[in-house]
C-alpha positions in Angstrom: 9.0 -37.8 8.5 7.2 -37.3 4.9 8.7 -37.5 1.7 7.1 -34.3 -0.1 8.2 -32.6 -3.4 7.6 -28.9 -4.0 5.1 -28.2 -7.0 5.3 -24.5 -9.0 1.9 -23.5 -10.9 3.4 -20.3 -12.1 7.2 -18.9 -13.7 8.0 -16.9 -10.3 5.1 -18.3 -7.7 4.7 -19.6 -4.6 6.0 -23.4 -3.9 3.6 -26.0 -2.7 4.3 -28.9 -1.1 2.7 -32.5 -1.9 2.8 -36.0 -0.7 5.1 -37.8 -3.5 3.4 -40.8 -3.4 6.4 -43.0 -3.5 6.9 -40.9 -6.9 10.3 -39.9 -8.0 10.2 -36.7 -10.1 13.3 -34.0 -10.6 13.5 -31.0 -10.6 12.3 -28.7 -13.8 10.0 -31.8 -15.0 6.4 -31.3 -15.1 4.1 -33.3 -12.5 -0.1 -33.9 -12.5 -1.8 -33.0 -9.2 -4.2 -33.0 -6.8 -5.1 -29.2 -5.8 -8.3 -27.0 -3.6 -9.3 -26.4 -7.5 -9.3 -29.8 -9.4 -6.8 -31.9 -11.2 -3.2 -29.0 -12.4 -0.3 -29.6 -13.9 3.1 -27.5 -12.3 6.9 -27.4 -12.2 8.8 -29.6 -10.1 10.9 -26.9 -7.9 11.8 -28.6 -5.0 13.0 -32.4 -5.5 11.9 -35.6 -3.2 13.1 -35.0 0.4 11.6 -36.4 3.6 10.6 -33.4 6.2 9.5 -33.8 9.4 5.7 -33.6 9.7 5.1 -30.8 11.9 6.8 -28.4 8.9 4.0 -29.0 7.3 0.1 -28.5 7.1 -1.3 -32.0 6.9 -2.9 -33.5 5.3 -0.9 -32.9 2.3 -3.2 -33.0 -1.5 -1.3 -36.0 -3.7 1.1 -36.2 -6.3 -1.1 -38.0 -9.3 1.5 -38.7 -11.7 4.7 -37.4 -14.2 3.1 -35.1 -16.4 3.3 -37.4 -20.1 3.5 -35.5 -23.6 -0.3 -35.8 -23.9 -0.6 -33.8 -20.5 1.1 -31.0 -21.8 -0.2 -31.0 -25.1 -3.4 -30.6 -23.5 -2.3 -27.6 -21.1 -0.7 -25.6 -24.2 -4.4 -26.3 -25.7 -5.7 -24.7 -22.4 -3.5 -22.2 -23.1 -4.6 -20.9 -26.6 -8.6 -21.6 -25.4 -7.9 -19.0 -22.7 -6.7 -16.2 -24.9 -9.7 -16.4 -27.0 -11.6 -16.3 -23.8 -9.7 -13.2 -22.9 -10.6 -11.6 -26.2 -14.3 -12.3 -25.5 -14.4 -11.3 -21.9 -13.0 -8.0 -23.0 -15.9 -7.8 -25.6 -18.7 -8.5 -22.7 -17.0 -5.6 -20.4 -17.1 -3.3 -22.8 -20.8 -4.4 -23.6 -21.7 -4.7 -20.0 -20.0 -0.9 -19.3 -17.7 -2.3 -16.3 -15.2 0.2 -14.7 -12.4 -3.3 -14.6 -9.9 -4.0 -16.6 -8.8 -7.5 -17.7 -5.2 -8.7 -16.4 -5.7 -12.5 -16.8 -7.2 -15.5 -17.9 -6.5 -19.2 -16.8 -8.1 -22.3 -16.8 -7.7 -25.2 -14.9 -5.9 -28.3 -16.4 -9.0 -30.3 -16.2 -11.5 -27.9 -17.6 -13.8 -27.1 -14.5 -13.2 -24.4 -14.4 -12.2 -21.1 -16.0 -10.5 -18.4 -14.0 -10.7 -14.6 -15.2 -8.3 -12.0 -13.4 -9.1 -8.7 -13.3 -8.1 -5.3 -11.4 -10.7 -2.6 -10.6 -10.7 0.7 -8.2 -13.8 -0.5 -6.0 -16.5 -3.4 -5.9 -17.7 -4.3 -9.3 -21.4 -5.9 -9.9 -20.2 -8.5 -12.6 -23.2 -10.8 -11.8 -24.6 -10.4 -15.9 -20.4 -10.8 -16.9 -20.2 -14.0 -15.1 -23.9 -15.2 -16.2 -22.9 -14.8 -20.0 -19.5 -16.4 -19.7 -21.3 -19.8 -18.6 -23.6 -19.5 -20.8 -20.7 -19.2 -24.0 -18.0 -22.2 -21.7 -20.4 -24.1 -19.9 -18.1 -24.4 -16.9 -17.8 -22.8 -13.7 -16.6 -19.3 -13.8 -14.6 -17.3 -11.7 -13.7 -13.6 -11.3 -11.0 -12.9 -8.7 -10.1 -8.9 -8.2 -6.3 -9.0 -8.1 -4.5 -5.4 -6.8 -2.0 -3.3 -8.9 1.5 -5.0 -8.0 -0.1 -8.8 -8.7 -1.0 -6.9 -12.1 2.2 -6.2 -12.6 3.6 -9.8 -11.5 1.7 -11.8 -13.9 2.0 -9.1 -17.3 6.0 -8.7 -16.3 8.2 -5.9 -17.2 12.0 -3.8 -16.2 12.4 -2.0 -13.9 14.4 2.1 -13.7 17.7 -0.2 -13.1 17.7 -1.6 -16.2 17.0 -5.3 -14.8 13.8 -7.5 -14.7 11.5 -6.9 -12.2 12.3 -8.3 -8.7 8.5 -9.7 -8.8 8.7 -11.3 -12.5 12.4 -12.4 -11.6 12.8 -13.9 -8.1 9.8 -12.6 -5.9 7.6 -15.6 -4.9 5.9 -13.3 -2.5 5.0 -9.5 -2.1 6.0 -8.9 0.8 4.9 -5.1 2.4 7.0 -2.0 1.5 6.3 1.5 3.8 7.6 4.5 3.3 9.5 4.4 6.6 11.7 2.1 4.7 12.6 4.9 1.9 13.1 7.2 5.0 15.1 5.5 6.7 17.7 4.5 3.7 17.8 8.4 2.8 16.0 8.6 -0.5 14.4 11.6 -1.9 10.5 11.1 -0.6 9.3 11.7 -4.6 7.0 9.1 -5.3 8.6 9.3 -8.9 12.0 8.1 -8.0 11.0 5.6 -5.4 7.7 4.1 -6.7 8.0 0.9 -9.7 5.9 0.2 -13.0 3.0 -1.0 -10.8 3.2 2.9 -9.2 4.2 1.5 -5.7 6.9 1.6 -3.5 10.0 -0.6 -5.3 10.4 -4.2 -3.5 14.2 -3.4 -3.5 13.3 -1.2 -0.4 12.3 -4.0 1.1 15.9 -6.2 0.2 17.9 -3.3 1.8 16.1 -2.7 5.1 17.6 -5.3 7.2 21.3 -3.9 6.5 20.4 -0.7 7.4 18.5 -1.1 10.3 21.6 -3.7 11.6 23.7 -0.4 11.1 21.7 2.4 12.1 21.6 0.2 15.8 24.8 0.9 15.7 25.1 4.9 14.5 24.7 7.6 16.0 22.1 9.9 14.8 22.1 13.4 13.8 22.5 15.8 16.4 24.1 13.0 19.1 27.2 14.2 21.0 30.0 12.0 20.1 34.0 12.0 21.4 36.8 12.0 18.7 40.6 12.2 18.9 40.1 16.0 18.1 37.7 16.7 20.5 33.9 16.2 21.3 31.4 17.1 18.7 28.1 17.2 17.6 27.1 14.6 14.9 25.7 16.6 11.0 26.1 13.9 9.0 25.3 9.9 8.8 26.5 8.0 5.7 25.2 4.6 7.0 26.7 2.0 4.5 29.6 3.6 5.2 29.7 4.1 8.7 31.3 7.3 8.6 30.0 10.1 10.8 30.3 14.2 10.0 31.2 15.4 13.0 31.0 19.4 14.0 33.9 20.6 16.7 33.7 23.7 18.1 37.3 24.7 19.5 39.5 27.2 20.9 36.6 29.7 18.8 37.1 27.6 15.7 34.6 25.0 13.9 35.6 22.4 12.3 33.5 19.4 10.3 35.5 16.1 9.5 34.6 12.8 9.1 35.0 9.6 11.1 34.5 6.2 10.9 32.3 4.5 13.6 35.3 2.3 15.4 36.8 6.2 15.9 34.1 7.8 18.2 33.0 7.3 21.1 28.8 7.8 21.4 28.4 10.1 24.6 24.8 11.3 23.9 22.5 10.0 21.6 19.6 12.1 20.3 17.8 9.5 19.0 13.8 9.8 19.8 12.5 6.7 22.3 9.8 9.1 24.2 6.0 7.9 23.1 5.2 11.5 22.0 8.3 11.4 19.7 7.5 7.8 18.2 3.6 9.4 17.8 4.9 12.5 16.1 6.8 10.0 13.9 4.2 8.1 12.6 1.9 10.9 12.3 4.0 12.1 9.9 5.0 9.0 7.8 0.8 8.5 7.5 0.6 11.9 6.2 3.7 11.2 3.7 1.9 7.5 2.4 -1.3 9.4 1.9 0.4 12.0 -0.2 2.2 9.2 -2.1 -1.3 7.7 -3.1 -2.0 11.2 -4.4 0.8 11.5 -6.2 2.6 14.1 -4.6 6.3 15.5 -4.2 8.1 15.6 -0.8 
């Protein structure tokens, strides 16, 4: 067993464990540590507990010390020197003509070095950027190309529900959303009414998905043959939170639709695709419909 605590370097970001060093901290206070990139000061999110070793990827960096007032007096300094280096990095691109635009900057709690964030559509040559920057810090600079939905994480915003972004809010990670997910849930395939600020697919998809796929194991599908009290139909309609089924019944040369909840039928026939071709028509067309979401199109 190790005693660890878990160390946060940003409002909504990943959690990384160090060794405590016999250090008692709680949680919400401010620690000084050891990290890949020099000497940083974070938020105490996880309190002292011992773990057994084979959790974790040894050997764990060390916890230096409680952050004192000076400490964070000097990060708040850190702080205001990295907006003016923002304002001046903006000046250089614009000198320099780069195609990037300018998300971030940050630098490390001991000075070494001085972090600049940026998004871009391709490669950029910022070789003369970075060369004029040390020359104006004298410290080590670094560019890091960041994508659209980190963009968004780190400048923050709401969301079409009226509610902080998942990503700003309570997303430590970004995890991968596909449009099989919309599909699947029954939303309208319009990249306007399923994408977020960042103009990809929301992260809610992503909450959702286990429910529905833990209930659609359990629905029929459209066009399965299914046995009710009034007869055996054929399936129109799936309204999966639900679990109600539309079923058509063709009888005595009538037709009737009604609906029935799932402990009411009885599944006789399932049309639900499992044959290779099926599953390759399938995602042939879910790669066509992400492709025409990059575009911008309507479904």
């Amino acid at each position: 067993m190790q005693e660890i605590v878990g160390i946060r370097f940003k409002k909504i970001g990943k959690i990384y464990f160090f060794d405590a060093q016999g250090i008692k901290l709680k949680k919400g206070e401010n620690a000084i540590v050891e990290t890949a990139r020099g000497i940083e000061l974070g938020e105490v999110a996880i309190e002292n507990r011992n773990i057994d070793e084979n959790k974790i990827v040894a050997p764990l960096k060390p916890v230096i010390r409680v952050a004192t007032k000076d400490d964070e007096k000097r990060y708040a300094e850190n702080d205001a020197k990295a907006q003016e280096a923002y304002a001046m990095c903006e000046k250089k691109i614009k000198e320099h003509n780069l195609d990037m635009k300018l998300v971030d900057v940050e630098y490390t709690f001991d000075n070494t070095k001085l972090l600049f964030y940026f998004t871009a559509d391709g490669r950029i040559d910022f070789r003369d950027l970075v060369r004029d920057l040390a020359a104006i810090y004298k410290t080590r600079i670094e560019l890091r190309q960041i994508g659209v939905r980190d963009e968004v994480k780190m400048l923050g915003g709401y969301g079409s529900c009226g509610r902080e972004l998942c990503c700003c809010n309570h997303l430590s990670d970004l995890n991968p959303v596909s449009i099989k997910m919309a599909k699947e849930q029954g939303l309208s395939l319009n990249p306007a009414k399923i994408s977020g600020v960042c103009g990809r697919l929301m992260c809610c998809l992503k909450h959702e998905q286990n429910v529905y796929e833990e209930k659609l194991s359990r629905l029929p599908s459209v066009g399965a043959i299914v046995k009710t009290a009034d007869g055996t139909g054929t399936v129109e309609e799936v309204e999966v939170l639900k679990e109600i089924v539309k079923v058509k019944i063709e009888k005595d040369g009538n037709t009737s639709k009604k609906p029935y909840k799932l402990q009411d039928i009885e599944i006789i026939k399932n049309k639900r695709r499992r044959e290779k071709e099926d599953d390759d028509v399938d995602m042939k067309e879910l790669k066509a419909l992400e492709e025409g979401f990059k575009r911008g199109e309507e479904f």
